[in-house]
C-alpha positions, 0 to 999 in steps of 0.5 A: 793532796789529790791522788795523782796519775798522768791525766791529773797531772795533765788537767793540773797542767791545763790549771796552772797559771804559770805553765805559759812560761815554759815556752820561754825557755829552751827546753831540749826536745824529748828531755825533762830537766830536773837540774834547775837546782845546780843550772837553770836553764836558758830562757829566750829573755835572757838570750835576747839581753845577752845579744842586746848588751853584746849589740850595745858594744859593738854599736858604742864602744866605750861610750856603752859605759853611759849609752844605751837601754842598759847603760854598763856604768849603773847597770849592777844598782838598777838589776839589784832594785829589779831583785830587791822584791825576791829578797825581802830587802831595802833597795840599797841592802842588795847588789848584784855583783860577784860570786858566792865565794867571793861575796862570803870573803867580801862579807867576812872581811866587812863584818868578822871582827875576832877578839881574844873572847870572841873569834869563832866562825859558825857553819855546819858539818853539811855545808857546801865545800866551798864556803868552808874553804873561804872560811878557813882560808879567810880565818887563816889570813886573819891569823886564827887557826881554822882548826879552833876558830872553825865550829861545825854544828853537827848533823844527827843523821847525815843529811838535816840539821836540829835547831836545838843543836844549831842553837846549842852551838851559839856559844860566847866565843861565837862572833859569826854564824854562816849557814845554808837556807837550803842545805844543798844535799837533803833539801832542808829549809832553815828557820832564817828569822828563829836561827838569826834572833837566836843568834842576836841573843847571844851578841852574834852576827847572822849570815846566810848563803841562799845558793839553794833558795834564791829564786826558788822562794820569798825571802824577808832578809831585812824584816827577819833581822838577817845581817848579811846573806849571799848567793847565786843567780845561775839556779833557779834565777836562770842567770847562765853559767858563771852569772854574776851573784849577789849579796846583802848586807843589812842597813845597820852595817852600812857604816862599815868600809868594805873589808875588801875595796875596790873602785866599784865600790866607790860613790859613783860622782867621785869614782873618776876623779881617780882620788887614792882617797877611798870615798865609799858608795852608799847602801850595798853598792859600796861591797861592790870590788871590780869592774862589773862582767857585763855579758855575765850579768845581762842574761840577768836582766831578762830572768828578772823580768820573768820573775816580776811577771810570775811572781815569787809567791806563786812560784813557790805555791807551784814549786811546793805542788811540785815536789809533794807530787813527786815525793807522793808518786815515789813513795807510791811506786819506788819505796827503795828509795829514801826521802831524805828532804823534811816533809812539811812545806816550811822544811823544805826548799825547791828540790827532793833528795833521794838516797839510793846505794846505786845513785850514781848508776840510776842517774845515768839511767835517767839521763839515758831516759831523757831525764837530767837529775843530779848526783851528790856523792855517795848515794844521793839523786836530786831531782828539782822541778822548776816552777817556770818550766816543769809540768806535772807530766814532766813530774809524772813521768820522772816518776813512771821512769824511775819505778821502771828502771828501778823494777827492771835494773835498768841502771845495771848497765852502768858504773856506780861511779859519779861522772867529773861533773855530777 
């Protein structure tokens, strides 16, 4: 890669063929966002679906269920055929619909068949909190004890994961795996395809929470044998607070009645006839629960449409150009701090983690500077750029400002304390 400096960065810029969509968003003046990785933010598309879903209320009422650009009734099956491309999927594998949390209980409920031989989950020692609290509240409702039926794959250094140590724990009590594709604190990409074929060896159902990979990268789920993967669309698809998730459950489990049912989840032509018969839905919109949160989904349907104009394969070439530059431009001008994210592309997600003694204080620093990173407990600082609407002068000068409030001890100042929301 080309040694980089402010005019490089800004003769890449006048190169890139996606900078025309950072006028789509609503970047605050004066500010480089560098969050996009915990919330995206608002592009003017997703604005204006949400206003126009908020208008097919007010002019229909009741009849917006079946009326309008967007009828409310199908809207869930037609935004999950506009997400089917990020994901690798068959269109009847995807379903826009709840949360991570929610859809990781969904899924267990589904597919999490213990016996006295096999009845361990598999997750790791790095995953997000919340998806092991669902999977210990989920294994204590199936009436195992998490403490014997919970197995945590190790890390060696506190920050990434070894496949030889995932695959050492992929042992014959082992009945579900459920790992990141992107662990949320050091940014490592896993192997989805050699983790899942690993696991299908030995009899084992693969899943996967993409929280930290969707929209930041393409996705294969169906061709690399994924059995069932979750996620989020309010990081870098954009969806706004609270958006409305997703899930995916390959074909080959769609015999299965949904663990958890409810009249969402029904055949469409019947969903009416209000039968206490359950006649499921075909494909993924049968994991479906309650009824659809409308005005948390519409944001959605204009992220997605930014995304078919982009296209994910040239988000993730920018998104890659991105972090090797900063990463690049740290190492060059801030040595203190401490790369933790692996440093080949296929090993790395959408965002850079750095480890610092001071995090919390250098990221209150930065916001002072007009920089919004994000802090992880106890001393990691994540910055992301975003491949819609950060620049690599944005890049730079995160850079340039982290070298000078490093040099001078501007974040001195501060508490090396995390905020309540880091």
């Amino acid at each position: 890669m080309e040694r980089c400096d402010l005019d490089t960065a800004i003769r890449k810029d006048q190169q890139d063929p996606l900078a025309k969509f950072k006028e789509q968003f609503f970047v605050e003046p004066g500010t480089i966002y560098m969050d996009g990785n915990s919330l995206g933010l608002m592009s003017k598309r997703a604005e204006a679906k949400l206003v126009e879903l908020m208008e097919s209320w007010k002019q229909f009422g009741i009849e917006g269920w079946t009326e309008g650009e967007h009828p409310w009734f199908t809207l869930a099956e037609s935004m999950s055929e506009q997400a089917v491309p990020l994901f690798g999927a068959k269109a009847h594998e995807v379903m826009v619909t709840g949360s991570i949390t929610s859809n990781i209980h969904q899924m267990l409920s589904t597919v999490y068949a213990p016996t006295d031989e096999r009845f361990v989950i598999l997750v790791d020692e790095l995953n997000f909190p919340s998806d092991i609290y669902a999977v210990e509240s989920h294994l204590r409702l199936r009436g195992q004890d998490p403490a014997v039926a919970m197995r945590k794959v190790k890390s060696r250094n506190g920050y990434t994961l070894e496949m030889e140590d995932i695959v050492a724990e992929l042992q014959d009590d082992v009945a579900v795996l459920l790992l990141p594709s992107v662990l949320y604190r050091s940014g490592q990409l896993l192997p989805l395809r050699e983790i899942t074929q690993a696991a299908h060896q030995k009899g084992i159902i693969a899943g996967f929470d993409l929280a930290h990979s969707a929209g930041a990268m393409p996705h294969e789920l169906h061709a690399d044998g994924v059995d069932f993967a979750v996620w989020c669309h309010y990081k870098y698809m954009n969806s706004g607070p609270g958006g409305t998730g997703g899930l995916y459950l390959h074909e080959r489990h769609h015999n299965l009645n949904p663990g958890i049912a409810g009249w969402f989840g029904s055949d469409k032509a019947k969903q009416f006839d209000m039968d206490h018969s359950f006649t499921k839905a075909e494909g993924a919109g049968a994991y479906q629960v309650g009824t659809p949160n409308i005005f948390s989904m519409a944001p959605l349907i204009g992220s997605l449409e930014l995304f078919e104009e982009a296209g994910i394969d040239q988000i993730r070439k920018k998104s890659l150009e991105l972090t090797a530059m900063l990463r690049e431009r740290l190492a060059e001008l801030v040595p203190s701090l401490i790369d933790v994210t692996p440093q080949a592309d296929d090993d790395r997600g959408g965002h850079i983690a750095l480890a610092h003694k001071e995090a919390a204080r250098i990221c209150k620093a930065l916001k002072k500077a007009g920089i919004v990173p994000d802090f992880r407990a106890p001393d990691i600082i994540r910055l992301a750029p975003v491949a819609f609407y950060t620049s690599f002068e944005d890049v730079e000068k995160v850079a340039l400002a982290l070298q000078e409030i490093i040099d001078h001890e501007l974040y001195k100042e501060f508490s090396n304390e995390r905020n309540v929301v880091a």
